[in-house]
C-alpha positions in Angstrom: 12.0 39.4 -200.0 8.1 40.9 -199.6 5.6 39.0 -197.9 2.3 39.7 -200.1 -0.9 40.8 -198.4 -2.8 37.3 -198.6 0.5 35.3 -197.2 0.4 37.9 -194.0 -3.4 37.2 -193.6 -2.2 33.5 -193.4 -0.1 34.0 -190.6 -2.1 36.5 -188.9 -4.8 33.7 -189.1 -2.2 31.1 -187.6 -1.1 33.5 -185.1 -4.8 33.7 -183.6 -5.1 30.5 -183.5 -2.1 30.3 -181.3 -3.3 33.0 -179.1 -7.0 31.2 -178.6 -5.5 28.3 -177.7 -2.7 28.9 -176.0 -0.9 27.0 -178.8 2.6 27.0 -178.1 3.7 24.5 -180.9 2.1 26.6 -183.5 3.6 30.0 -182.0 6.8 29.1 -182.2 6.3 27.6 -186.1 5.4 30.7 -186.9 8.9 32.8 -185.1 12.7 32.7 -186.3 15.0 31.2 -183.8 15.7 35.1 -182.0 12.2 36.7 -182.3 11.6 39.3 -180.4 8.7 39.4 -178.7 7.8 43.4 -177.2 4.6 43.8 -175.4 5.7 47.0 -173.7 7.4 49.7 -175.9 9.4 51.0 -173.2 10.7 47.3 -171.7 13.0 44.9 -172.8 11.7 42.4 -175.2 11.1 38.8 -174.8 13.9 37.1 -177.0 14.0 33.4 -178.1 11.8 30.4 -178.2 11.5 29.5 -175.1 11.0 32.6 -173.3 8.2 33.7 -175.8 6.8 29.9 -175.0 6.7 31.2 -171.4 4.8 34.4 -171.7 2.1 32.2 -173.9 1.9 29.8 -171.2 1.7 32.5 -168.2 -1.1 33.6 -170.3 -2.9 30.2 -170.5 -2.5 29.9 -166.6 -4.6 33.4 -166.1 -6.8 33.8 -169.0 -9.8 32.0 -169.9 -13.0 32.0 -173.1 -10.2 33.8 -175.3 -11.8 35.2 -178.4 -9.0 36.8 -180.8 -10.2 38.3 -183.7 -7.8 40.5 -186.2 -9.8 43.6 -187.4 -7.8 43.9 -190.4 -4.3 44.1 -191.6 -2.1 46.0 -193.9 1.5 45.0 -195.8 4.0 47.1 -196.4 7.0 44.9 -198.0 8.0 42.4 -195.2 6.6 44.1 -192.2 2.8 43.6 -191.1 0.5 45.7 -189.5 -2.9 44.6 -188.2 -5.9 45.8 -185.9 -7.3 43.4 -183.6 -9.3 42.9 -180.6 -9.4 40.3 -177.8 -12.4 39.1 -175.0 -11.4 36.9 -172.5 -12.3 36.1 -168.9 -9.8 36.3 -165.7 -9.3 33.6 -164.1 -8.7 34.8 -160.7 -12.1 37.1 -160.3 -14.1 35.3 -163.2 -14.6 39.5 -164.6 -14.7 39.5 -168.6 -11.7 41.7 -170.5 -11.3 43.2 -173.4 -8.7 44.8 -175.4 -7.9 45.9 -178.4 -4.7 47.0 -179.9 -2.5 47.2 -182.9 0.9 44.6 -183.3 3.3 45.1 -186.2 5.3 42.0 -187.4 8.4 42.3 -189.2 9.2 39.1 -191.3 11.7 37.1 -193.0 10.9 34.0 -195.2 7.7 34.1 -194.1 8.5 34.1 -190.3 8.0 36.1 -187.5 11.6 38.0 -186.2 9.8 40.7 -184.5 6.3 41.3 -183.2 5.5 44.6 -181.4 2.4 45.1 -179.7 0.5 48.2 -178.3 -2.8 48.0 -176.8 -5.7 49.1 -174.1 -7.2 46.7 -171.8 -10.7 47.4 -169.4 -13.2 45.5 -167.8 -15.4 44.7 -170.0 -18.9 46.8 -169.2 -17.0 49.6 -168.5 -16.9 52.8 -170.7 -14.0 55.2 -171.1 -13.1 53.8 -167.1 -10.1 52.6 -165.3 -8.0 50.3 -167.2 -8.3 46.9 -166.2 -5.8 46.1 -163.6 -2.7 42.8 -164.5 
């Protein structure tokens, strides 16, 4: 089964609103039971519910003014692709980041069984600098 391109906007569009809000209801709506969550391509995934829960909310406890905005998006039978960029402000120094990044969702039945996510993170105000450290 395919997901079409405006059914993988929709969840794209879910997805940042999880990710603004630290929403970890909707997240999880959105993931089969054993998603895999990979934020770093050479590290073990996060598997499961409840450990993806727990990465959103270590995020919610360090990160503040979250703006999450997808760039655009591309489908390719049942496996998304999408550009996007995120602004948000540190909690323990009050500095503004930004990042921006690609994550590529493979799907079944229109949920979420693996996200991978690759991205570049600075200070914001800073051009071509050091990488924002955390």
């Amino acid at each position: 089964m395919t997901i079409g391109y405006a059914e993988g906007g929709e969840l794209l569009a879910s997805l940042t609103r999880a990710r603004m809000t630290f929403d970890g209801d909707l997240l999880v709506s959105l993931l089969s039971a054993d998603a895999e969550y990979h934020v770093d391509p050479f590290g073990p995934p996060i598997v499961g519910h409840n450990a993806i829960r727990a990465r959103w909310l270590a995020l919610a406890a360090t990160q503040d003014q979250v703006e999450f905005t997808i760039e655009r998006h591309l489908v390719s039978g049942d496996t998304i692709v999408a550009i996007w960029h995120l602004s948000y402000v540190l909690r323990e120094d009050g500095a503004r980041r930004r990042a921006s990044g690609v994550m590529v969702l493979d799907t079944s039945h229109g949920l979420i069984g693996r996200l991978r996510e690759w991205s570049l993170e600075r200070r914001a105000g800073t051009v071509g600098g050091e990488p924002a450290a955390g």
